[in-house]
Biopython code that builds the backbone (N, CA, C, O; Angstrom):
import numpy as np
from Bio.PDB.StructureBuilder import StructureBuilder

atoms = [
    (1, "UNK", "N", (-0.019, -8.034, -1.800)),
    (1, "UNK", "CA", (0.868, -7.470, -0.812)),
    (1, "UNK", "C", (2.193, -8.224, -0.881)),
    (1, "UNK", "O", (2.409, -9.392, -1.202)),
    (2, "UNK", "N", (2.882, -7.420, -0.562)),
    (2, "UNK", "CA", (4.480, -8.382, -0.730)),
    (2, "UNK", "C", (5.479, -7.907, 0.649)),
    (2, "UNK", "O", (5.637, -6.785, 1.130)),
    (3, "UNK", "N", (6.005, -9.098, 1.016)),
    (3, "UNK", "CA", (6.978, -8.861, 2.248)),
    (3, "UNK", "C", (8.114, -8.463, 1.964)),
    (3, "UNK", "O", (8.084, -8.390, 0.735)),
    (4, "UNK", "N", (9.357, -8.076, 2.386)),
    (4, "UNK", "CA", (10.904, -7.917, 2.117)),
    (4, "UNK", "C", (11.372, -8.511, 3.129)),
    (4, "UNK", "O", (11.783, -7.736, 3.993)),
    (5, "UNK", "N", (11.463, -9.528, 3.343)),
    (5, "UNK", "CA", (12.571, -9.866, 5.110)),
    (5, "UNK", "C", (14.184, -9.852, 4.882)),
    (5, "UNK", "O", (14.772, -10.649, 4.151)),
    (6, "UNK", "N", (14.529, -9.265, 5.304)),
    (6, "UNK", "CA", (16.855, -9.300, 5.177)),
    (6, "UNK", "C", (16.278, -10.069, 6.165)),
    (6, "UNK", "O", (15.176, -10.047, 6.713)),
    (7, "UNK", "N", (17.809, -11.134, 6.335)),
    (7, "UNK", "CA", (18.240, -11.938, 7.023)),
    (7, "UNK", "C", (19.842, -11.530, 7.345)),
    (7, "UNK", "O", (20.539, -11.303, 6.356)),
    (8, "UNK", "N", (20.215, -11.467, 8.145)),
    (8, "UNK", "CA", (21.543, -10.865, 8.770)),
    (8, "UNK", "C", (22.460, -11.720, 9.966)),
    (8, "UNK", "O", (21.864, -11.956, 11.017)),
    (9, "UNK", "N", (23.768, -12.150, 9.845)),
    (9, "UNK", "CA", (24.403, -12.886, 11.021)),
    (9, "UNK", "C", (24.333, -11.779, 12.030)),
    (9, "UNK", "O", (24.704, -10.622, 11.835)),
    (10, "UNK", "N", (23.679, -12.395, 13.422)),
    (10, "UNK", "CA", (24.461, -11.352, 14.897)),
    (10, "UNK", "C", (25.678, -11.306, 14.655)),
    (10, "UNK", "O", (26.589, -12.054, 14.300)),
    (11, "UNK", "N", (25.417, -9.787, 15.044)),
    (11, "UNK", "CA", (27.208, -9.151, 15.571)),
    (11, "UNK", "C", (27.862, -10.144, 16.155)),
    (11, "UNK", "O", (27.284, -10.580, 17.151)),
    (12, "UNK", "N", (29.224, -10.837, 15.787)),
    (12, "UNK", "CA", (29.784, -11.366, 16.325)),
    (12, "UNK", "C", (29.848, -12.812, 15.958)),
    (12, "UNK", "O", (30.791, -13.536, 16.278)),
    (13, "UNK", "N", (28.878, -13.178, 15.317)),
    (13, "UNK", "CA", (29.276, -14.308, 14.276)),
    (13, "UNK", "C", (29.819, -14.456, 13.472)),
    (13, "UNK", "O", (29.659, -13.678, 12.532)),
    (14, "UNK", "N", (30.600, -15.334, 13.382)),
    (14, "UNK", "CA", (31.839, -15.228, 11.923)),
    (14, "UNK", "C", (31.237, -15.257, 10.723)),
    (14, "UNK", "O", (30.262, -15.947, 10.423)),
    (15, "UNK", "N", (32.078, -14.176, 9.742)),
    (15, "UNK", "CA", (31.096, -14.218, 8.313)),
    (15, "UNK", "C", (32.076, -14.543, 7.615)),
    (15, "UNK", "O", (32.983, -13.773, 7.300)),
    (16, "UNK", "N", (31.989, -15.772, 7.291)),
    (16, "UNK", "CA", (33.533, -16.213, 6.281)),
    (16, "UNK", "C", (33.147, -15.807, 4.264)),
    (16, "UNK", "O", (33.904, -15.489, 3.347)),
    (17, "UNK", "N", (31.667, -16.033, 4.323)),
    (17, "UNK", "CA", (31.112, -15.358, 2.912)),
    (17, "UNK", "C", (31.660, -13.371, 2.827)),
    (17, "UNK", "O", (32.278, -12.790, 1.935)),
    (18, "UNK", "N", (31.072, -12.802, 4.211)),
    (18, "UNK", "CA", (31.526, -11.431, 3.881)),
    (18, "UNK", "C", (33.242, -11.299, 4.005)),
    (18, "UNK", "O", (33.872, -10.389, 3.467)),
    (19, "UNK", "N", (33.899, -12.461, 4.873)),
    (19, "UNK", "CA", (35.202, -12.052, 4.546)),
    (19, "UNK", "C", (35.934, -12.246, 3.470)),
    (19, "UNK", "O", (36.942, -11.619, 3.143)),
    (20, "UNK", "N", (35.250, -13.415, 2.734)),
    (20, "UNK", "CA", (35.580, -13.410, 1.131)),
    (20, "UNK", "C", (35.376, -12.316, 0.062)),
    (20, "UNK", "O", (35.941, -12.304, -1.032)),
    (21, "UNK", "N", (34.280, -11.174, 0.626)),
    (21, "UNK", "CA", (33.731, -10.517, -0.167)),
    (21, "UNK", "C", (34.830, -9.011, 0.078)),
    (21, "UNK", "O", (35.398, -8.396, -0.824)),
    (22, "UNK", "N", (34.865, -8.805, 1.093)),
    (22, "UNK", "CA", (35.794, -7.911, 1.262)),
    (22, "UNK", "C", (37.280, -7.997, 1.125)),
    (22, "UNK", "O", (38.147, -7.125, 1.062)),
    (23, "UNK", "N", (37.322, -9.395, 1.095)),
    (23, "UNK", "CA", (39.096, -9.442, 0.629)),
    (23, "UNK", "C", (38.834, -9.537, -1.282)),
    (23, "UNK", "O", (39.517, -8.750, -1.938)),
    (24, "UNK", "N", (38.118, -10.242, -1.860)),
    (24, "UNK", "CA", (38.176, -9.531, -3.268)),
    (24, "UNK", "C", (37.665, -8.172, -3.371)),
    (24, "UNK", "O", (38.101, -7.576, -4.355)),
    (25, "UNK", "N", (37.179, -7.772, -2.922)),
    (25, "UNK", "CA", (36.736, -6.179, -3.750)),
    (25, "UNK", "C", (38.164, -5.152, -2.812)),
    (25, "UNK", "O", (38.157, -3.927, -2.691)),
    (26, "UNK", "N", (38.946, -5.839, -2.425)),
    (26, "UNK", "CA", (40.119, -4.872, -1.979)),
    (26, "UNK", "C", (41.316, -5.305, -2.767)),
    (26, "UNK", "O", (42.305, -4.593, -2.941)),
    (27, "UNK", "N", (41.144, -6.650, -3.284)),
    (27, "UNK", "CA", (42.014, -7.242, -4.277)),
    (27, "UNK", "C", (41.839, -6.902, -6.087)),
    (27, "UNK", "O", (42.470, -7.115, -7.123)),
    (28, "UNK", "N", (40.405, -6.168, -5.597)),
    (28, "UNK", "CA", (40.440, -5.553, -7.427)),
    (28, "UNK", "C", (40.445, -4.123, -6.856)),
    (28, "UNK", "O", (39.874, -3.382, -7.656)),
    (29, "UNK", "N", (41.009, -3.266, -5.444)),
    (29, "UNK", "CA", (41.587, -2.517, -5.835)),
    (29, "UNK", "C", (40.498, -1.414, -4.982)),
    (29, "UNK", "O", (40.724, -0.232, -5.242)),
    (30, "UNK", "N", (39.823, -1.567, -4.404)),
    (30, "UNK", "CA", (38.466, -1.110, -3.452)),
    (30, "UNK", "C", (39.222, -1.027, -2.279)),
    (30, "UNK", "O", (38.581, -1.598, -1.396)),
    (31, "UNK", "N", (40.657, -0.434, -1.689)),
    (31, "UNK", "CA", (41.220, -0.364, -0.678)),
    (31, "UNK", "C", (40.241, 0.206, 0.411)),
    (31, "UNK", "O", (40.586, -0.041, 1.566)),
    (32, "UNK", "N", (38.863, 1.058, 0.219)),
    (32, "UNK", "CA", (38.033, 1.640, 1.535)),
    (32, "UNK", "C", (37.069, 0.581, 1.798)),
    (32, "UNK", "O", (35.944, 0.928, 2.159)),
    (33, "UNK", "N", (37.314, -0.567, 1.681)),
    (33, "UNK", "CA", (36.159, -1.276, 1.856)),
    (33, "UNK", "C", (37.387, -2.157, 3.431)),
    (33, "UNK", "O", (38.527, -2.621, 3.387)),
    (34, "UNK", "N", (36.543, -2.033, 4.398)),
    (34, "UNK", "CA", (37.204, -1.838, 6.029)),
    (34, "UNK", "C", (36.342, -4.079, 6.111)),
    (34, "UNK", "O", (36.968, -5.121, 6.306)),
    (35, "UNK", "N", (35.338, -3.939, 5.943)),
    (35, "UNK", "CA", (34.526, -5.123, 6.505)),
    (35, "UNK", "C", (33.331, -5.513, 5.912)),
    (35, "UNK", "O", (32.432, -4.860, 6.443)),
    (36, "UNK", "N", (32.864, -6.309, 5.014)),
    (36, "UNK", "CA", (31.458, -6.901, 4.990)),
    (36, "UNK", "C", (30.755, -7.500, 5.435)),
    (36, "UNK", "O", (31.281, -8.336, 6.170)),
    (37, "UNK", "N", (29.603, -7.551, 5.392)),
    (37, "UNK", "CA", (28.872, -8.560, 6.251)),
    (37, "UNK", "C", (27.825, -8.946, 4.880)),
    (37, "UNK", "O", (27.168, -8.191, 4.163)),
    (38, "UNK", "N", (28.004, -10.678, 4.857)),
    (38, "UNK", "CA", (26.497, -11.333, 3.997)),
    (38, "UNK", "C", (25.267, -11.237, 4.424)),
    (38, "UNK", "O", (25.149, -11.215, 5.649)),
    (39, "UNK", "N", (24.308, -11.174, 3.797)),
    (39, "UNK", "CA", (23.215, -11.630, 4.927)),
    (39, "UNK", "C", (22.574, -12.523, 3.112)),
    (39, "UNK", "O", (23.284, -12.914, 2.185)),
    (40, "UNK", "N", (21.066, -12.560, 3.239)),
    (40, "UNK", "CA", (19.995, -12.549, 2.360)),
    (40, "UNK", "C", (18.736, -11.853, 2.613)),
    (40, "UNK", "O", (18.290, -11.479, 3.699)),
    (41, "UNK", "N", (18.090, -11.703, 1.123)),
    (41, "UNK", "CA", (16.703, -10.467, 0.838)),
    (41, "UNK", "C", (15.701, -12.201, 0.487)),
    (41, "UNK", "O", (16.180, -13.088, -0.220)),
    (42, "UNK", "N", (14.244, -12.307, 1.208)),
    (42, "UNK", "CA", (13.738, -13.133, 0.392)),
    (42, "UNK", "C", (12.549, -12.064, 0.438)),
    (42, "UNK", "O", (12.349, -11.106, 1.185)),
    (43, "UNK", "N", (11.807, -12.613, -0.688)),
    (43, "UNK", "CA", (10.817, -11.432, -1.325)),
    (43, "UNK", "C", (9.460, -12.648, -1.181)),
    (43, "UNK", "O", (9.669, -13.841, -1.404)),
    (44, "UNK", "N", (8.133, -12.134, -0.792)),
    (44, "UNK", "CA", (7.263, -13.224, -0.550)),
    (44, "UNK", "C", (6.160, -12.566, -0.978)),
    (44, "UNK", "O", (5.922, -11.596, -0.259)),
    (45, "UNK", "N", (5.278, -12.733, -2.000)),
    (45, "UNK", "CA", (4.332, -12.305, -2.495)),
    (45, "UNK", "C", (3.077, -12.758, -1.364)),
    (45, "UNK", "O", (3.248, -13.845, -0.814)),
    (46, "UNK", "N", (2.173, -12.189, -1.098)),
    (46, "UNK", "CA", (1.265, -13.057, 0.078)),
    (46, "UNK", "C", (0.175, -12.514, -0.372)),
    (46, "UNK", "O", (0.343, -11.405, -0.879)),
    (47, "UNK", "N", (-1.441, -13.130, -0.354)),
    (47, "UNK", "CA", (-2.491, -12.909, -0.029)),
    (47, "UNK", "C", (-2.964, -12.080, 0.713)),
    (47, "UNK", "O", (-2.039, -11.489, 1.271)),
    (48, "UNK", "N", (-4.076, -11.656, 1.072)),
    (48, "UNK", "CA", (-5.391, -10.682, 1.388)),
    (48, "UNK", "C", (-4.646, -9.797, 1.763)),
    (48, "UNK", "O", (-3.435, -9.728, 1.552)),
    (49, "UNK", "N", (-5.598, -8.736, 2.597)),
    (49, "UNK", "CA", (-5.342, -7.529, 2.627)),
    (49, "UNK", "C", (-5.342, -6.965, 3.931)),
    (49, "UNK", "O", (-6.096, -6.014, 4.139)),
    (50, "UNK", "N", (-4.702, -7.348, 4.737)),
    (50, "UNK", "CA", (-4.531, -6.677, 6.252)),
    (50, "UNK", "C", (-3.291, -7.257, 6.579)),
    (50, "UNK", "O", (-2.950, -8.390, 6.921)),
    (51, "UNK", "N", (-2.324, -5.504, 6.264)),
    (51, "UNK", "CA", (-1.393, -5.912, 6.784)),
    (51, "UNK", "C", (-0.761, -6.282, 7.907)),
    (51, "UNK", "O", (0.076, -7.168, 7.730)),
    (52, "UNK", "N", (-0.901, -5.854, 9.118)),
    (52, "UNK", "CA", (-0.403, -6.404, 10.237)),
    (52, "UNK", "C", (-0.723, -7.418, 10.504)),
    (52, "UNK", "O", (0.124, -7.878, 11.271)),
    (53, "UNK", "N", (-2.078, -8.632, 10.190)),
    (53, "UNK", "CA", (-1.889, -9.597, 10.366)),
    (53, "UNK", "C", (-0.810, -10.452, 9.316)),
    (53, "UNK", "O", (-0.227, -11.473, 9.680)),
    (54, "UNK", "N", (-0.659, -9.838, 7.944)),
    (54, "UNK", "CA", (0.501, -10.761, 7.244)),
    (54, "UNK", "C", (1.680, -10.445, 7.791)),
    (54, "UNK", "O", (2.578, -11.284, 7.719)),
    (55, "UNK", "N", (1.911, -9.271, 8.399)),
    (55, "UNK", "CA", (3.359, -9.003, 9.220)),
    (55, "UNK", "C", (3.859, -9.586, 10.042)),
    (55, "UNK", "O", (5.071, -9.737, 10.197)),
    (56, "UNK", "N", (2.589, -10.199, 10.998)),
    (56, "UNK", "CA", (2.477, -11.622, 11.936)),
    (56, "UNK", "C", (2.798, -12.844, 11.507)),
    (56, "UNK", "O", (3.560, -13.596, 12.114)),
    (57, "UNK", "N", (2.139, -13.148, 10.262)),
    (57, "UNK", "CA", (2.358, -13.909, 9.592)),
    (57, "UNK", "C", (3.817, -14.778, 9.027)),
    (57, "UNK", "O", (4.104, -15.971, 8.936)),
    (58, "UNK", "N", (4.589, -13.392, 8.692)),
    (58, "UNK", "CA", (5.474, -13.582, 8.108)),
    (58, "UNK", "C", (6.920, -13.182, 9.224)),
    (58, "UNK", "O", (8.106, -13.328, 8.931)),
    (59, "UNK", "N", (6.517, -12.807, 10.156)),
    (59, "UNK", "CA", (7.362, -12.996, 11.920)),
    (59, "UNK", "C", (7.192, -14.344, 11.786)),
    (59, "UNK", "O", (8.161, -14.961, 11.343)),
    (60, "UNK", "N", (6.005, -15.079, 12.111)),
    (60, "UNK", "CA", (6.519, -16.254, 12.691)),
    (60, "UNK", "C", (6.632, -17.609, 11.471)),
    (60, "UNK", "O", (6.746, -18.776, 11.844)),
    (61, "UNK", "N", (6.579, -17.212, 10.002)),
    (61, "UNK", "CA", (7.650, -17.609, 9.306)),
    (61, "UNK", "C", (9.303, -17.691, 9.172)),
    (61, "UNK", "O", (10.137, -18.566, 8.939)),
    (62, "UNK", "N", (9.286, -15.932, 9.521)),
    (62, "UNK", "CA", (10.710, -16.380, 9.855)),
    (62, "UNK", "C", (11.624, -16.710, 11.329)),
    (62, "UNK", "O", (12.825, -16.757, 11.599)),
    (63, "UNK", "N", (10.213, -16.925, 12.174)),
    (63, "UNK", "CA", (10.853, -17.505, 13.258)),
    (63, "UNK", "C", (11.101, -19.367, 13.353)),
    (63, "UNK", "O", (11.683, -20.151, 14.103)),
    (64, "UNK", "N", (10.276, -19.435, 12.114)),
    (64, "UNK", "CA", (10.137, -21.210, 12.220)),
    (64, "UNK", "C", (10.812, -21.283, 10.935)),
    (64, "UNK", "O", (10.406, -22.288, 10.351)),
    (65, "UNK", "N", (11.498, -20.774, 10.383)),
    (65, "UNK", "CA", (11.988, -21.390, 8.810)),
    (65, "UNK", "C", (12.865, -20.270, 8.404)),
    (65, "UNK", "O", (14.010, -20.673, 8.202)),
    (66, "UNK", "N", (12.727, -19.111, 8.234)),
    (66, "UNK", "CA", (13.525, -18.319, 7.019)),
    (66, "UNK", "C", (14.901, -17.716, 7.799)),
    (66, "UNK", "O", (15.968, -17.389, 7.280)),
    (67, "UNK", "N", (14.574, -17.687, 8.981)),
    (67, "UNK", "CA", (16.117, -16.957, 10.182)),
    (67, "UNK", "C", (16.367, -18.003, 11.147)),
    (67, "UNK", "O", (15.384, -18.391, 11.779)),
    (68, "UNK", "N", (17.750, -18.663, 11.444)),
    (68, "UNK", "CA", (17.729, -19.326, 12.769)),
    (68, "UNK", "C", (18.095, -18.518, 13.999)),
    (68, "UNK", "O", (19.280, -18.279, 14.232)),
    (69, "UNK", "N", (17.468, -18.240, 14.514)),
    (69, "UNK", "CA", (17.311, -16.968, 15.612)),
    (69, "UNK", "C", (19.053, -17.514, 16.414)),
    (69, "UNK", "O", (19.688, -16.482, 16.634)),
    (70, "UNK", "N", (19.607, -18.378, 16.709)),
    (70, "UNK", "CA", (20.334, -18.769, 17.617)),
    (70, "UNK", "C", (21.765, -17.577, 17.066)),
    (70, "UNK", "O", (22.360, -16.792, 17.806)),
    (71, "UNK", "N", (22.028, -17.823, 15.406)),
    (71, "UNK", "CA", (23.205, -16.428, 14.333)),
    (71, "UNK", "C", (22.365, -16.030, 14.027)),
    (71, "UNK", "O", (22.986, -14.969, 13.969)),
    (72, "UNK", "N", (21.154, -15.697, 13.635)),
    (72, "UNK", "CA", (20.629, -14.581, 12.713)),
    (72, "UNK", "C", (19.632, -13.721, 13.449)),
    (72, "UNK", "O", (18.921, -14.178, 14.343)),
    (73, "UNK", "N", (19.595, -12.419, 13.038)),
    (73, "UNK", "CA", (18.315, -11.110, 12.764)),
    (73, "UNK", "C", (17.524, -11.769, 11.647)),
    (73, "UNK", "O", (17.665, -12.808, 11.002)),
    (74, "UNK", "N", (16.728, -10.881, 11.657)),
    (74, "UNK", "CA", (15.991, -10.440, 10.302)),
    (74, "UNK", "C", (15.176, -9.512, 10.762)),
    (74, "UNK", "O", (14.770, -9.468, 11.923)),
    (75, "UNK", "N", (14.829, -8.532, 9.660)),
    (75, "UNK", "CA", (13.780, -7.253, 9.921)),
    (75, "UNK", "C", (13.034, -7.550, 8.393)),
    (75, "UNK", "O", (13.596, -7.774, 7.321)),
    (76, "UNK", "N", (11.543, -7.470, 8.697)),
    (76, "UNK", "CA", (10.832, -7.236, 7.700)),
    (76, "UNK", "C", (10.152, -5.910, 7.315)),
    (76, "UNK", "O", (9.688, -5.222, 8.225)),
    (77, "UNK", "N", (10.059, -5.498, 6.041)),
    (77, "UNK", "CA", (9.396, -4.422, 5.455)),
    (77, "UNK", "C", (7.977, -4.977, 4.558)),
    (77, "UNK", "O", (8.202, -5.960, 3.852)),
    (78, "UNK", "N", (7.041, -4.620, 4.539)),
    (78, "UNK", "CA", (5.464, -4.594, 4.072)),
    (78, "UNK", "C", (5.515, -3.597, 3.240)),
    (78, "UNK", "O", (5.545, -2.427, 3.621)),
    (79, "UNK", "N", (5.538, -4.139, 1.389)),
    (79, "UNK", "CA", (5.142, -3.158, 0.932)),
    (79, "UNK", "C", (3.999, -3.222, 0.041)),
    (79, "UNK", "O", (3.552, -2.192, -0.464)),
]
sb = StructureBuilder()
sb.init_structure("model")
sb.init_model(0)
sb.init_chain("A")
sb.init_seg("    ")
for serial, (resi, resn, name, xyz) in enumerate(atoms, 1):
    if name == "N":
        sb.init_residue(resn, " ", resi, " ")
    sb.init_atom(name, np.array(xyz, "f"), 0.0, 1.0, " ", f" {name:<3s}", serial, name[0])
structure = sb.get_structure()
């Protein structure tokens, strides 16, 4: 079984990585690009076979390690 968790800044936290990202891709010329936002994808291969308990699992992984809840989301996908 394998997890997908994004990790994402709250609205309203400064993203100085996505404002770098959107001032080059408008500097090579990408004038519709308005705002980015960074986040990260970590990919977690996991053991046995019931998913909602690895979904649990991997919540309160990323409540103790992979997101600092104080700037960040994260949403996980089970696939």
């Amino acid at each position: 079984m394998k997890a997908r968790i994004h990790v994402y800044l709250k609205p309203g936290v400064l993203d100085p990585q996505g404002a770098a990202v959107a001032g080059a891709l408008k500097n090579l010329g990408f004038d519709e690009v308005e705002n980015a936002r960074q986040g990260k994808l970590i990919e977690l291969d996991l053991a046995g076979d019931d998913a909602e308990a690895a979904k649990t699992r991997v919540e309160d992984m990323c409540k103790k390690l992979l997101a600092n809840p104080v700037i960040e989301n994260f949403s996980i996908e089970m696939v």
